[in-house]
N, C-alpha and C positions, 0 to 999 in steps of 0.2 A: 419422536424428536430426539437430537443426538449433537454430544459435540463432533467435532471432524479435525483432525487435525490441519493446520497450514501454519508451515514455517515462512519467516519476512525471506528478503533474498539474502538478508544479511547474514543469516541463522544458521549456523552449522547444527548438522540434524542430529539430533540428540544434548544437543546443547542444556544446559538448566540456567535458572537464574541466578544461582551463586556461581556463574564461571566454569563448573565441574562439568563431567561428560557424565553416562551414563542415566541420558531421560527415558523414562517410559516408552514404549514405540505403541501409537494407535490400538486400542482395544481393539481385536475382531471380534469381539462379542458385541459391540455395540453398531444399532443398524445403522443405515446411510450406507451406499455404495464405496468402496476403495477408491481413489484416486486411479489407480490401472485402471478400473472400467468405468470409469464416469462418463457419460460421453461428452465430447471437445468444449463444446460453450460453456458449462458448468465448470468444467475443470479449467479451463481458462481463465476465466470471472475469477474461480477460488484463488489461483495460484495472484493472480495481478493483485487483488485486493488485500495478498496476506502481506506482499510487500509493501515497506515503508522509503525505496529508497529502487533508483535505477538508472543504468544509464541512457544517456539522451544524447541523439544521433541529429546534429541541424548540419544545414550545408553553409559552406564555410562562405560570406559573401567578400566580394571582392575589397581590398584594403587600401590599397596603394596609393588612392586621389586621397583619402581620408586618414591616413596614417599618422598614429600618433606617436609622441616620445616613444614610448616605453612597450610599444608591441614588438620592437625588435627587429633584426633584420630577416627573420622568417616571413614574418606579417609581407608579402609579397602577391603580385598577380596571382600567382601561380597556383597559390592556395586555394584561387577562389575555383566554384565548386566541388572544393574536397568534400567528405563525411569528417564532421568534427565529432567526437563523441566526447562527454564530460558526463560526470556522476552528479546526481540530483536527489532530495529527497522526495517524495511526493504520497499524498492522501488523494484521498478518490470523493467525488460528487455522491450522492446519492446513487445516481446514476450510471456510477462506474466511470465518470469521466477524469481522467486524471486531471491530480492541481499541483503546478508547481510555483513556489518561491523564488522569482530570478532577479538579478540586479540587473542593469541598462550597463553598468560598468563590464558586467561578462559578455564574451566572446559568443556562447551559447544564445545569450540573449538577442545579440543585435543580429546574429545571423537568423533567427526566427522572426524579428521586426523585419529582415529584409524579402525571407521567404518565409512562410507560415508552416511548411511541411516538415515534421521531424516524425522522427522514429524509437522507440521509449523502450528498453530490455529489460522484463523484469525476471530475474533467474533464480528459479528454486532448487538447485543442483549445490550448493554448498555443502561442504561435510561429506558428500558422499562419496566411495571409495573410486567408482566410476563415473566423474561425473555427466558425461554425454550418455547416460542413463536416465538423467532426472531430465523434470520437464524444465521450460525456460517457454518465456512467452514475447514476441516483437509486436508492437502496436505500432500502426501508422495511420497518423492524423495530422492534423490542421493547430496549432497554438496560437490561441487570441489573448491579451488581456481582459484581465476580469475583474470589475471592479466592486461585484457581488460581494455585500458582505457576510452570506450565509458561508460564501467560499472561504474567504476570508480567517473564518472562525472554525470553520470546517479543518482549511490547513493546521492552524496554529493550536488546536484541540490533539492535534496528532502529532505535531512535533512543536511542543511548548516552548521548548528553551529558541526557536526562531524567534520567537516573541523581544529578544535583547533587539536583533536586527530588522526586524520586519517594517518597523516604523522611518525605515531610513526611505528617504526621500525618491532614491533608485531603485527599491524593490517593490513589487507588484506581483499578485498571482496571476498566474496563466495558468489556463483550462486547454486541454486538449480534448479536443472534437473527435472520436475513434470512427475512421474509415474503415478500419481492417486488422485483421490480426492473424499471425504463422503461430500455432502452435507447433511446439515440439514434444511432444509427452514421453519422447523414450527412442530407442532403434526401431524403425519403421512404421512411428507414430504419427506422423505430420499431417496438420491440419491449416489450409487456407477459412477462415471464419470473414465474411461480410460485417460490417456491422450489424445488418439484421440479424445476420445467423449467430451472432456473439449475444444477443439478448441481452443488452443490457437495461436494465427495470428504471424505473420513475416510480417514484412514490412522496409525491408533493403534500400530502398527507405527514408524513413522516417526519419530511425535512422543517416542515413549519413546525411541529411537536418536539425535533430533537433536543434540542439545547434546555428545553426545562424537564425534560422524561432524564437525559445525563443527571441535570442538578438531585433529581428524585433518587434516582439510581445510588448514586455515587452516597448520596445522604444516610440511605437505608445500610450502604453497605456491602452493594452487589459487585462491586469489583474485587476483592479477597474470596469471595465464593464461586467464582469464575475462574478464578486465579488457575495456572498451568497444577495439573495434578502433583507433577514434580518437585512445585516449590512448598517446601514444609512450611514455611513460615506463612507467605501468603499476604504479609500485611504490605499497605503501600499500592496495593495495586487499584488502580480505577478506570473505569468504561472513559473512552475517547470519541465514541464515535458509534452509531446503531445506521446499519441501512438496511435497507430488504432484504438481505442474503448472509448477514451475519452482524457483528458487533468486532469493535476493538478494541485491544486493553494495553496499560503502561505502568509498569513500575520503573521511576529512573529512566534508566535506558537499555531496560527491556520489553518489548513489544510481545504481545500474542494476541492470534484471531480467535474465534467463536465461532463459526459458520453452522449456519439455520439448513435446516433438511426442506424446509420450504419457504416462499417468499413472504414476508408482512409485509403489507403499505401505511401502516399508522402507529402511532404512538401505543395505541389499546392490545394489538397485536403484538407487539412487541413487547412492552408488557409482561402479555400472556404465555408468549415464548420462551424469555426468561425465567421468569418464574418456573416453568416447566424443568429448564434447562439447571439451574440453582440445585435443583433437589435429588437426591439417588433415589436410585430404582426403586428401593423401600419405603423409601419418604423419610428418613429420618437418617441423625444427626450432620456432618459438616459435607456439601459435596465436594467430587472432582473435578472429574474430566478430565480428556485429552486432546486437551490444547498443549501445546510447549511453549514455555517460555522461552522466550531470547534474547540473546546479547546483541546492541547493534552498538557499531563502534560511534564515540563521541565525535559530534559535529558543531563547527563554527563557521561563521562568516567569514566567507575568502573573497568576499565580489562579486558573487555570481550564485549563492545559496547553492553549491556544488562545485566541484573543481574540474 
């Protein structure tokens, strides 16, 4: 068992958590496959889940009969079936299902009330000197409202400060249902994934244990000992989130992932993971790992829980 690295999308790679460049790069000494040879579903699942944030592709519905003040004189025919794309933050289901935060006032929004199919970019190519080197992943699915309140808590556990606007009358999470996904992992990498062949886990087990196994976690202590090896200080950080494939963590508004070398379904497993994961090679005094910590830029309520 090992950490692995994954950076959010937002993360310039080498990034640390006081702003400064010069992070750690991935142990090779420690096992778990490289990201170059993972193969496509795993590395897919990692890259989607290290992000906190993406943008979102709905089709643009027609405006003209319904037009209001203040959309302007673009807000035309003409527009309708464009590709709208708008930035979104987004947390993942247990499942891998993305959730997003949208308001009925955004654009984004009413064009997926009108057609359910969008398209979700999550890009882990920041910071890199070339970036159509790095991977980047497209998901296309189905967006319903969701008015799950595992979901719910789910979102708002991973990006807290939503919590000012979530309770406004026109926002609601939406779950997207994954049809499909194009990975891109590099030049001459590309991969078409099914949803089947994308494997993404259930672990209902888990999902019913997660929120008091956090309260336990966070109590004891386990988020500063997870913490990115990078940041010296360490304190402030706490677990947001445990699914089958890894863990997430926040200080402020720096994000880093944990990702598991193999899958848990339950509360006990995870756990057990952890705890494995906590400790150095020797067993004794403070661990690392390499995870990176990251910077993501501060977000507010525009309308539409993304611009």
């Amino acid at each position: 068992m090992s950490f692995s690295n994954a950076l959010s999308a937002s993360s310039p790679a080498g990034a640390t958590p006081d702003g400064q460049g010069g992070a750690t790069p991935p142990d090779p000494d420690r096992s778990g496959p490289a990201p170059a040879t993972m193969a496509p579903a795993p590395r897919a699942r990692r890259l989607m889940r290290a992000c906190d944030r993406a943008t979102l592709a709905t089709l643009q519905r027609p405006t003209t009969a319904q037009r209001s003040p203040d959309e302007g004189a673009g807000a035309t025919a003409d527009a309708a079936g464009w590709p709208y794309p708008s930035l979104v933050l987004v947390a993942f289901d247990h499942d891998g299902s993305p959730l997003l935060l949208l308001s009925t006032l955004a654009d984004h929004t009413r064009n997926l009330l009108a057609d359910g199919r969008v398209g979700l970019l999550f890009d882990g190519t920041a910071g890199l000197a070339q970036p159509l080197t790095g991977a980047r992943l497209s998901v296309q699915g189905r967006a319903g409202r969701s008015d799950d309140p595992d979901h719910r808590a789910r979102y708002l556990r991973r990006h807290p400060d939503a919590a000012l606007y979530a309770g406004f009358g026109d926002f609601a999470i939406y779950r997207v249902a994954v049809e499909r996904a194009h990975l891109v992992a590099g030049f001459g990498r590309i991969h078409w994934l099914s949803a089947a062949e994308l494997d993404l886990p259930a672990a209902p087990a888990l999902a019913a244990g997660e929120a008091a196994l956090l309260d336990r976690l966070n109590g004891e202590g386990y988020g500063p000992r997870l913490a990115p090896a990078t940041d010296g200080g360490k304190d402030g950080w706490s677990l947001t989130g445990i699914d089958p494939e890894g863990c997430d963590l926040r200080r402020g508004g720096y994000v880093a992932r944990v990702d598991f070398e193999q899958r848990i379904h339950d509360p006990e497993s995870a756990k057990l993971m952890l705890d494995t994961l906590v400790r150095p090679p020797d067993g004794s005094g403070q661990p690392g790992g390499s995870t990176s910590g990251t910077r993501t830029a501060g977000t507010r309520p525009d309308g539409g829980g993304g611009t």
